[in-house]
DOGU-162421 format. One line per 2 residues: number of its first residue (from 1); for each residue x, y, z of N, C-alpha, C. Coordinates in steps of 0.05 Angstrom, whole numbers. Atoms other than C-alpha are relative to their C-alpha. Example, Ala and Ser with C-alpha at 12.3 -4.5 7.8 and 13.67 -1.06 7.14 Angstrom:
BEGIN
1) 18:-24:0:246:-90:156:18:24:0  -16:-24:-1:273:-21:143:-15:22:14
# end
This chain:
BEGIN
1) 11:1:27:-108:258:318:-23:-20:-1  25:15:9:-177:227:288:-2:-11:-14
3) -1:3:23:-168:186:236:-28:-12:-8  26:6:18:-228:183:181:20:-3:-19
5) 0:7:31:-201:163:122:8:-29:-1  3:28:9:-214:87:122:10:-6:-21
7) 2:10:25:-221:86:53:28:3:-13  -24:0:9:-151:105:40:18:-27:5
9) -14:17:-8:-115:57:88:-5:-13:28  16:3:-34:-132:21:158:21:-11:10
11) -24:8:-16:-85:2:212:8:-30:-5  9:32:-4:-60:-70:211:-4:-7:25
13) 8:14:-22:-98:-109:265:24:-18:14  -20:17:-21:-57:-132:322:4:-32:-13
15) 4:29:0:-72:-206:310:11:-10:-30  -23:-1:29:-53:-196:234:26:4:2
17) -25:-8:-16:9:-171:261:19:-29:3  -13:20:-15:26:-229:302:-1:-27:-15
19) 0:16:23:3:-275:251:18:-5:-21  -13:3:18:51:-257:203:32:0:12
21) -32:-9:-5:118:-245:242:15:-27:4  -18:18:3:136:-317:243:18:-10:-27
23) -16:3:26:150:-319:172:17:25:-7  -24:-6:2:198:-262:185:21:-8:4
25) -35:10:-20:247:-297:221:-3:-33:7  -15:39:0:236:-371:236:-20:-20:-20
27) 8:15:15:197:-400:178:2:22:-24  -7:-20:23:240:-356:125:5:-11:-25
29) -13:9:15:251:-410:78:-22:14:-33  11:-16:30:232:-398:-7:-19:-26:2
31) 24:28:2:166:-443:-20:7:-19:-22  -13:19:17:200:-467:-83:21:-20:0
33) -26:19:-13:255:-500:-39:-14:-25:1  14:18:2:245:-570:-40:6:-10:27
35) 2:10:-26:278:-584:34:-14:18:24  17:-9:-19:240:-571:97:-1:29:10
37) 10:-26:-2:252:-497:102:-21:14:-23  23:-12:15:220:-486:41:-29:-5:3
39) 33:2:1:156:-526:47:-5:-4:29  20:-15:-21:148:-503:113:-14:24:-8
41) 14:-25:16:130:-443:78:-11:-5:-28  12:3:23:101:-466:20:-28:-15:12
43) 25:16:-21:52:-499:74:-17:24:8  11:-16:-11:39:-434:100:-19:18:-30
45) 23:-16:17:19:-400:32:-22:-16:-13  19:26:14:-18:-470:10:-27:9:23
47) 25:-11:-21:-61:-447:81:-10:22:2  7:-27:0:-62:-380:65:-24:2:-25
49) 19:6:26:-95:-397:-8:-25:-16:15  31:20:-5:-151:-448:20:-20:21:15
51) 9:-19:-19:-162:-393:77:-27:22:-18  2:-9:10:-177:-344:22:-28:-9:-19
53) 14:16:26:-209:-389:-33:-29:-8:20  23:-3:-11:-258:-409:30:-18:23:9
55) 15:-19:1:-286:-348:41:-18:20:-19  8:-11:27:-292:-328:-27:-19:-21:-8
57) 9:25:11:-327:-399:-40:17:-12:-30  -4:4:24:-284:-416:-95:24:-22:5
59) -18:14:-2:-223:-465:-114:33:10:5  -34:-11:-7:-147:-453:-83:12:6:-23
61) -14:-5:35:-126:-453:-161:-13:28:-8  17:-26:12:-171:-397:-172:13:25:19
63) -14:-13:-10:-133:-359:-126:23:11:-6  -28:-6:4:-79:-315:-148:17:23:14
65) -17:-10:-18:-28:-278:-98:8:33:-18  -17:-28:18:-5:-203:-124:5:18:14
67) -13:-20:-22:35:-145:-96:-28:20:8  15:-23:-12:-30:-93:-89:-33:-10:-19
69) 27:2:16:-106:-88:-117:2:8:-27  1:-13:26:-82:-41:-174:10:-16:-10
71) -19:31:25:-30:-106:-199:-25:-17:-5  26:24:12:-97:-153:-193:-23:18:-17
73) 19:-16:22:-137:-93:-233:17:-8:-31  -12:8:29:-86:-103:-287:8:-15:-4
75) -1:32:9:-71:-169:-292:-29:-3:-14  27:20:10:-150:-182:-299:-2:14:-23
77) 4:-11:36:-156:-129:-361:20:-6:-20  -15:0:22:-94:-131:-394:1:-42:-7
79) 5:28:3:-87:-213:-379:-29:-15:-18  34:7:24:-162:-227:-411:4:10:-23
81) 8:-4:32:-164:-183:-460:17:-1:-26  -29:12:18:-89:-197:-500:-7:-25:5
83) 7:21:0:-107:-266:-480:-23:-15:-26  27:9:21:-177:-276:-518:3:20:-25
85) -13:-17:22:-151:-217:-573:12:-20:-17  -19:24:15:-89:-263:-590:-15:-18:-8
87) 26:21:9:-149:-318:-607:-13:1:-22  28:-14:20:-198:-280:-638:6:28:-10
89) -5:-26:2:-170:-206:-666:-26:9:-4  23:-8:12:-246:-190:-687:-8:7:34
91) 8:-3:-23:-255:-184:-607:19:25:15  -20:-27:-7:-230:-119:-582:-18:22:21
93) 7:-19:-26:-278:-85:-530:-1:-10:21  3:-6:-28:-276:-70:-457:-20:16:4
95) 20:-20:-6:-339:-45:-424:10:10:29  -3:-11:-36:-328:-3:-357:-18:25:3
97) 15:-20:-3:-352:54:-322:17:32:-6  -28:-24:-4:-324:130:-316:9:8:28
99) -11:-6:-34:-320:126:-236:19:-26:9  -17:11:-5:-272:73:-236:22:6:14
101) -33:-11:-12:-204:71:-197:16:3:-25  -14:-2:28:-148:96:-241:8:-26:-9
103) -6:32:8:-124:27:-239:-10:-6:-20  17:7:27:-177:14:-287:2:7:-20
105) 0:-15:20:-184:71:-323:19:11:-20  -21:-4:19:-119:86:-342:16:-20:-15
107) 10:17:17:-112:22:-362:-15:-11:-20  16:5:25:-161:20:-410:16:26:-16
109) -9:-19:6:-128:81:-429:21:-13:-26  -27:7:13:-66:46:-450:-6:-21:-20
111) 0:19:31:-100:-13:-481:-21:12:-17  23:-22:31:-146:40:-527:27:11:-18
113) -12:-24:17:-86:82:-547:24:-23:-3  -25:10:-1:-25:26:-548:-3:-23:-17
115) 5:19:24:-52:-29:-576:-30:-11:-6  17:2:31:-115:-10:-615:-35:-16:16
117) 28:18:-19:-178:-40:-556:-20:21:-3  29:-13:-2:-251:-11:-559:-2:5:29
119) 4:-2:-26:-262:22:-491:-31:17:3  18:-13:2:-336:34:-479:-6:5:35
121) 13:-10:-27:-361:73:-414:-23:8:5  33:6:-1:-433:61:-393:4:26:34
123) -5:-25:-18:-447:128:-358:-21:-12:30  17:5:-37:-480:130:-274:-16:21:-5
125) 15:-17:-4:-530:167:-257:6:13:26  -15:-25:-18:-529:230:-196:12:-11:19
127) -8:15:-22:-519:174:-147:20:-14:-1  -32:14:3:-450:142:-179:-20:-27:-5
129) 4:24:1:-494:82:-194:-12:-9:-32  -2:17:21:-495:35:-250:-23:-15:-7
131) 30:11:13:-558:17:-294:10:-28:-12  -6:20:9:-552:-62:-315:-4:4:-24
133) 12:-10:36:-597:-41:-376:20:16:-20  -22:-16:21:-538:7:-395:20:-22:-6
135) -14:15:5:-491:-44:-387:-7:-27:-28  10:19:10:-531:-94:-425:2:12:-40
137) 4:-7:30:-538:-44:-490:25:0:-8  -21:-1:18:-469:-36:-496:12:-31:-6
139) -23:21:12:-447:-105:-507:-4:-8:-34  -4:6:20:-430:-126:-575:9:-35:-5
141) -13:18:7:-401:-189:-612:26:6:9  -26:-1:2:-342:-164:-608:13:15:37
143) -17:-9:-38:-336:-152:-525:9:-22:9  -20:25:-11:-285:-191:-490:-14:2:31
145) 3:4:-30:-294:-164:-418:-18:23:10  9:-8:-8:-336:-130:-367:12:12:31
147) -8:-24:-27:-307:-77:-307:-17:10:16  9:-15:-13:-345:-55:-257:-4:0:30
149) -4:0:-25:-331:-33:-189:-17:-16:13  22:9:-13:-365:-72:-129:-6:29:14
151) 6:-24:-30:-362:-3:-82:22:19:-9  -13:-18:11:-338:63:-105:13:11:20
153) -19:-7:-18:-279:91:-68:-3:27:10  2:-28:-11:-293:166:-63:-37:-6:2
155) 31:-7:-21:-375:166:-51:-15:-28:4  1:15:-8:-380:97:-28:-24:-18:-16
157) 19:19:14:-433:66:-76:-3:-16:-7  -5:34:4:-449:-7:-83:-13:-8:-25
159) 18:12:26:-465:-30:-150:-8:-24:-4  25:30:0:-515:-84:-167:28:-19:-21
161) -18:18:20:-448:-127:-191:-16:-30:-8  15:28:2:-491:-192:-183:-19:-7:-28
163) 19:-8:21:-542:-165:-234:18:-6:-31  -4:-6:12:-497:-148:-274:23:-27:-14
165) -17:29:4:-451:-214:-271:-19:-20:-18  16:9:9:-511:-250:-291:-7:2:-31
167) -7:-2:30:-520:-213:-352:20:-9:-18  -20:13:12:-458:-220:-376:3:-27:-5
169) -10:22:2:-453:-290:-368:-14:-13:-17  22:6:29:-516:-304:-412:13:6:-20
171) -14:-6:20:-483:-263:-462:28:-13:-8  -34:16:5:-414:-303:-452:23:23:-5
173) -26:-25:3:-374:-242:-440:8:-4:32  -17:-6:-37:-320:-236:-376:-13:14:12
175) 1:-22:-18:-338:-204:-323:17:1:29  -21:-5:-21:-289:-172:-272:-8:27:15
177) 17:-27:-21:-313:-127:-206:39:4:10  -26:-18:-14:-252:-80:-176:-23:-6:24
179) 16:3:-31:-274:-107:-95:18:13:18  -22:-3:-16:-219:-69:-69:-15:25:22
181) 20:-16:-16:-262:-22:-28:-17:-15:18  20:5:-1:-309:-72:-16:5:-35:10
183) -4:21:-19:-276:-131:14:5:-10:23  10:10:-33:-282:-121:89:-22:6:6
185) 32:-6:-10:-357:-100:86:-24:-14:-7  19:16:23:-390:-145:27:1:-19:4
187) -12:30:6:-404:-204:12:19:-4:-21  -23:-8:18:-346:-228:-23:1:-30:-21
189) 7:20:14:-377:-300:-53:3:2:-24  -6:-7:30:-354:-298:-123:-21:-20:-13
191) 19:14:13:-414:-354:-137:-19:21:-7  29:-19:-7:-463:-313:-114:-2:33:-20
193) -2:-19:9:-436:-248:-149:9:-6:-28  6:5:25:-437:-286:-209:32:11:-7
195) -31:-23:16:-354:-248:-227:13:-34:-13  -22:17:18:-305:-282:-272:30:0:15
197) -21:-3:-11:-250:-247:-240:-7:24:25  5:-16:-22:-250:-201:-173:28:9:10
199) -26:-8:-1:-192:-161:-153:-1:11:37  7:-8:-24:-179:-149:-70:27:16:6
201) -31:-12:-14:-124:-109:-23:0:0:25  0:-3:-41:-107:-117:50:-2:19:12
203) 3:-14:-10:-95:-58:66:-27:23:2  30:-10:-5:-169:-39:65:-7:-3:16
205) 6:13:-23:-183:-83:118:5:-8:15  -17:4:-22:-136:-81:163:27:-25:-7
207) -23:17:9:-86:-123:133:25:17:-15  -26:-19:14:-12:-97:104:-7:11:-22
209) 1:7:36:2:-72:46:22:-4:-12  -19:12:14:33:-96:-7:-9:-33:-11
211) 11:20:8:-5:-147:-19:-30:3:-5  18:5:11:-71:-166:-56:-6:-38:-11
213) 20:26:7:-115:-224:-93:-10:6:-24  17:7:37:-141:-231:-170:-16:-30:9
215) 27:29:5:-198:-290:-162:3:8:-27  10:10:29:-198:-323:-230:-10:-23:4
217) 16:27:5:-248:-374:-250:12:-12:-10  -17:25:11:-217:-436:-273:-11:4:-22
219) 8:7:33:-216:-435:-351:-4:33:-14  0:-20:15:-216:-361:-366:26:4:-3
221) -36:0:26:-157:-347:-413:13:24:10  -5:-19:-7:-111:-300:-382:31:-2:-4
223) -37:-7:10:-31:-270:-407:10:8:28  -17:-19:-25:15:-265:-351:12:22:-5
225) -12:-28:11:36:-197:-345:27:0:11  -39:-2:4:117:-218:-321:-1:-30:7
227) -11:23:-7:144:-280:-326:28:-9:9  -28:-5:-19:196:-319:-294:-4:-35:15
229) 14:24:-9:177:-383:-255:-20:-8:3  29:18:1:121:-434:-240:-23:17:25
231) 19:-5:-25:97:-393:-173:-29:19:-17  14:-8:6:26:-375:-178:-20:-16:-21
233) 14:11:21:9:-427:-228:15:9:-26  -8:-10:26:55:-392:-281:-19:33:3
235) 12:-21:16:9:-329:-282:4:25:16  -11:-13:-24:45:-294:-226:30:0:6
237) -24:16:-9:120:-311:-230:19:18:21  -26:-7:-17:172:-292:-177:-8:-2:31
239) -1:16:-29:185:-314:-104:-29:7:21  20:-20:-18:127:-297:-57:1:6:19
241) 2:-14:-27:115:-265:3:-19:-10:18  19:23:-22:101:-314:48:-11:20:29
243) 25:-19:-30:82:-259:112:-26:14:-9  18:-14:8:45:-217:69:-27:-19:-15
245) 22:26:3:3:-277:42:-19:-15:24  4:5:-28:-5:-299:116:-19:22:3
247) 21:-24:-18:-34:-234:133:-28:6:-13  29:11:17:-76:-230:74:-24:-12:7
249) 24:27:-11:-117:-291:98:0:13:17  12:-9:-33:-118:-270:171:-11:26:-2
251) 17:-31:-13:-145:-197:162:-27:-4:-22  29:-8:15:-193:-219:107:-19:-25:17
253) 10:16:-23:-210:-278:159:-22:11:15  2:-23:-28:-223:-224:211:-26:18:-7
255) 18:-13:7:-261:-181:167:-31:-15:-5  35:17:7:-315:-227:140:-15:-19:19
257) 9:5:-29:-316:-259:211:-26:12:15  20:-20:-19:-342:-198:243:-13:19:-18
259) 24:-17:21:-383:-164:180:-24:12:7  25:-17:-12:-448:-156:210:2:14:15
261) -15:-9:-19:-429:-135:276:12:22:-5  -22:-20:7:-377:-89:251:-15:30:-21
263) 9:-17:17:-421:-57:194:-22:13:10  23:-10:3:-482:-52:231:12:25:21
265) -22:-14:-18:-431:-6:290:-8:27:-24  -8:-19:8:-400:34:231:-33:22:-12
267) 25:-11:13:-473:47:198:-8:21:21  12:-28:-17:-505:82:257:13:16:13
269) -11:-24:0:-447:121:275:9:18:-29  -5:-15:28:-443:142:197:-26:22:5
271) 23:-20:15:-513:166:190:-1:19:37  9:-13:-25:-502:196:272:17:30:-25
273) -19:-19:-1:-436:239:240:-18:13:-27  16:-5:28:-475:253:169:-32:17:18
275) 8:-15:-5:-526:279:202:1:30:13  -16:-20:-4:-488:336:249:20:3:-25
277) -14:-14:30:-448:346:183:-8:22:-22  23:-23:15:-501:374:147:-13:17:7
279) 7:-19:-18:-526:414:204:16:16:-1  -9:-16:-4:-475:440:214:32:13:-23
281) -3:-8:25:-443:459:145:-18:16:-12  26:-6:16:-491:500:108:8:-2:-31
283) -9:0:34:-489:487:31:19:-29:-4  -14:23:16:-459:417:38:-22:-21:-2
285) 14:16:12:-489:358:2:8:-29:6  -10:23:0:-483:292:14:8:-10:-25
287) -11:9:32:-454:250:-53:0:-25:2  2:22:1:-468:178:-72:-30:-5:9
289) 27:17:-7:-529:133:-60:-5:7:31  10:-8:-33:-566:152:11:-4:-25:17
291) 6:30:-16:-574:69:24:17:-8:-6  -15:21:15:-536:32:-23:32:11:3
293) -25:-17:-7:-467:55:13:24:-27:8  -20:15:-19:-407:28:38:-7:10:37
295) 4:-13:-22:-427:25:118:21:23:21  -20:-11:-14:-368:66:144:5:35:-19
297) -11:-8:19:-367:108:83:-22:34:-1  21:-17:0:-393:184:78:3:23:-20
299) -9:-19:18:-378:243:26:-9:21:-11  15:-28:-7:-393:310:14:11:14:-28
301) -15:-13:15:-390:361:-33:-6:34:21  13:-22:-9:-386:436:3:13:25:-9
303) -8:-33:15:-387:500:-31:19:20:17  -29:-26:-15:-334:563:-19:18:-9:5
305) -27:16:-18:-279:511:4:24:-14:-36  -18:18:19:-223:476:-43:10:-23:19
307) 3:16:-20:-222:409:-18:29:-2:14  -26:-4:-13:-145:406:-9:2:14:25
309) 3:-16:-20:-147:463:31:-14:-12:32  18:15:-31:-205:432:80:21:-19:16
311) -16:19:-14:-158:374:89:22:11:19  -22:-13:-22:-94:415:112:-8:8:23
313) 6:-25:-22:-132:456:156:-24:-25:17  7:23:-17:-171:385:182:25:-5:22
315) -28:7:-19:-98:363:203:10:12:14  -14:-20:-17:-77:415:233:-20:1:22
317) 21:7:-26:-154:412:279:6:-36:12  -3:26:-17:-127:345:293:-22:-21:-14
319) 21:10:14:-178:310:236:19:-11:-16  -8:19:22:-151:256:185:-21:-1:-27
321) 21:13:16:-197:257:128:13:8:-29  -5:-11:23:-197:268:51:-10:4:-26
323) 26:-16:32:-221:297:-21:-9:-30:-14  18:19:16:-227:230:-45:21:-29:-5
325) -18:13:6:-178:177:-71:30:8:4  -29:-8:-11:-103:177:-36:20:-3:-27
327) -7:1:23:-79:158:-108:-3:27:-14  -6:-24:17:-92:225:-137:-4:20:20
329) -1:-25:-6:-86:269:-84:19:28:-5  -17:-22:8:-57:337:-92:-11:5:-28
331) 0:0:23:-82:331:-165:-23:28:2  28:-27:-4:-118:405:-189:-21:1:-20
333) 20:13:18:-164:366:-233:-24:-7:28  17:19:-12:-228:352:-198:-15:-25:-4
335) 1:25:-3:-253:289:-183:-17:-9:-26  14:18:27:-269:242:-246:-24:-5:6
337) 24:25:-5:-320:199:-201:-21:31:-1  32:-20:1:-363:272:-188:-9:6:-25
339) 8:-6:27:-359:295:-259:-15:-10:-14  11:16:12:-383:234:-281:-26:-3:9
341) 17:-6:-6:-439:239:-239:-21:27:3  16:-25:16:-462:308:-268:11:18:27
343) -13:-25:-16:-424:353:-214:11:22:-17  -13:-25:19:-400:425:-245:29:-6:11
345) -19:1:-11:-326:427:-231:11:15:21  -18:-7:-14:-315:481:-188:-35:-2:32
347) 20:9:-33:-376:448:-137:20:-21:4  -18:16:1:-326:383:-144:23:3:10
349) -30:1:-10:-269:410:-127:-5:14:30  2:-4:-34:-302:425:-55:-8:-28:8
351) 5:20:-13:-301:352:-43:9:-8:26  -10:9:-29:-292:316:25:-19:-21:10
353) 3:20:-6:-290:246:47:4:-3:35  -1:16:-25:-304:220:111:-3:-37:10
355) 1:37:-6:-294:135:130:14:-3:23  -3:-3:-21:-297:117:188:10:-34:0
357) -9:22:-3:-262:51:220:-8:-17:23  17:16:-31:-279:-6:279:13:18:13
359) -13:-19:-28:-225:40:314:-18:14:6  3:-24:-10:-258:94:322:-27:-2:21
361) 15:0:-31:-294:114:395:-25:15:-10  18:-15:10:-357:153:400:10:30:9
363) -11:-30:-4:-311:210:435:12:10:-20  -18:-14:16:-270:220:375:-23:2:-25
365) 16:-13:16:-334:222:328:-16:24:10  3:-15:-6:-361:270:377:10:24:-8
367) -29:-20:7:-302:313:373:2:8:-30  1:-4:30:-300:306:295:-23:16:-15
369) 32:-24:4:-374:335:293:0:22:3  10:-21:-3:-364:394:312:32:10:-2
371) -17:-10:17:-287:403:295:-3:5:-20  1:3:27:-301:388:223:-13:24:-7
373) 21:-25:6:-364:444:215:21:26:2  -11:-14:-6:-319:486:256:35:13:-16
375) -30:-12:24:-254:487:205:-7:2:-20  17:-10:20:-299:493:145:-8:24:-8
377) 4:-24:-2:-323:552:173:26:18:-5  -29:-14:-2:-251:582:186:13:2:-27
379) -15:3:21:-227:561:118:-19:19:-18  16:-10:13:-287:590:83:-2:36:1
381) -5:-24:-3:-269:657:125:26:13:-18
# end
């Protein structure tokens, strides 16, 4: 088998691996213990936080530990905006986009329809990308916070978050980027990208899952969403997971280590496979920005096919790839993020993702070049 679909999930790295297996078994104590089994491990997630917090440039307090990306997506909306609400009730919008992860979106969902929040969506243009100027008209007095992806999950597009952090902060409104795509390829400086809050996940970048990261800036007002004890600072409560914290640090270590290196690799075997793709497809399109990409990251839309379908009949040629987000697969809705970018629905629902990983050889993108064309065709017969 070939696996392309990065963007879903990536192996964990050996060295992440081995990194974490001591706090299965001989440094198992709880970090809230106060004798030497515990803060041997309360040592380890105190190293795991600095690890983290240095790469990000920011403070170990600003660091907060969570089971996945989608828990640090909703901590940062629902936590902010019940937070600064309860304060001020005259404050009640959320700005985002419509190509968000559901994480987001259906979250705003719940706080529009449950308890009563303004949810405004500043539309993309054909390329999934985000105008600052749009962003800028919708704010009001009455906006609390600001959403917007760093790197879109199904057609890989990098939005000008920095730009757009900037604004906001003039205006004195939150701003929070979903980086969960976009934290083993970017930069991930939360100075520099100007964010309030930033949401990450390991298993993007070769780290487990089951674990994630919410960056909050010191001093933005935020509701814990379960309480229970002090871990986390209070805004996180219940015991932690001292391996999965461990690994955390070491695969986002790993990643922003070898970034250049690693991206400039995946780039010129992207635009090698993107090129035989479109050769040899007739009628498919590429989707997303043609520069402004995730380097690993490639996506298609191709007529006569249902993307589901492509995929089965990928796996079965011995191909890993997929229509778009592993969160809604199977769904016979097509994809939100194309619609939103002016796709008809039944061109959309011939989507197909390709992301590629450091694994992969140049024999198995070979192989994928001319399998891929070649089960397209078959499916299309």
């Amino acid at each position: 088998m070939i696996y392309l679909d990065h963007s879903a999930t990536t192996l964990v790295d050996a060295r992440v691996r081995d990194a974490m297996l001591p706090y299965f078994t001989e440094v198992f104590g709880n970090p809230s213990s106060l004798h030497r089994f515990g803060q041997a491990a309360l040592a380890a997630v105190d190293g795991a936080r600095q690890t983290v917090a240095d790469i990000l440039g920011c403070e170990p307090r600003e660091i907060v530990f969570t089971g996945n990306g989608t828990e640090a997506n909703n901590l940062a909306l629902r936590g902010v905006a019940q937070a600064v609400c309860a304060r001020d009730s005259r404050r009640n919008q959320i700005i985002t986009t419509p190509i968000e992860h559901h994480a987001i979106l259906r979250t705003c969902e719940q706080l529009e329809r449950e308890f009563g929040f303004e949810i405004t969506y500043v539309p993309v243009d054909r390329r999934g990308a985000v105008e600052p100027d749009e962003v800028e008209r919708a704010i009001t007095d009455r906006t609390i916070l600001i959403s917007v992806m760093y790197a879109n999950n199904e057609v890989g597009t990098i939005e000008p978050v920095a730009e757009i952090g900037a604004l906001a902060r003039r205006k004195g409104v939150y701003f929070h980027t979903d980086a969960v795509q976009a934290g083993g390829y970017l930069n991930v400086n939360v100075r520099e990208l100007n964010v309030d809050l930033m949401s990450l996940g390991a298993h993007k970048f070769h780290g487990p899952k089951g674990v994630g990261v919410l960056y909050l800036r010191n001093g933005v007002p935020i509701l814990p969403a379960q309480t229970g004890g002090n871990q986390e600072r209070g805004r996180r409560a219940g015991t932690e997971n001292v391996p999965y914290m461990v690994g955390f640090a070491k695969a986002l270590e790993l990643a922003q280590g070898g970034r250049n290196a690693n991206n400039a690799k995946l780039r010129e075997n992207r635009e090698k496979l993107v090129e035989r793709l479109l050769e040899g497809i007739p009628g498919a399109e590429l989707t997303g920005a043609p520069d402004a990409r995730l380097p690993g990251h490639s996506s298609f839309v191709v007529p006569g096919v249902i993307g589901d379908e492509m995929v089965f009949a990928l796996d079965l040629a011995g191909v890993a790839v997929s229509t778009g987000s592993a969160c809604t697969a199977g769904s016979p809705e097509p994809s939100h993020v194309l619609a939103a970018m002016g796709y008809a629905p039944d061109k959309a629902r011939g989507a197909l993702r390709v992301t590629l990983g450091r694994g992969n050889t140049d024999e198995e993108l070979e192989r994928a070049a001319v399998l891929i064309p070649e089960t397209v065709k078959r499916v299309r017969g």
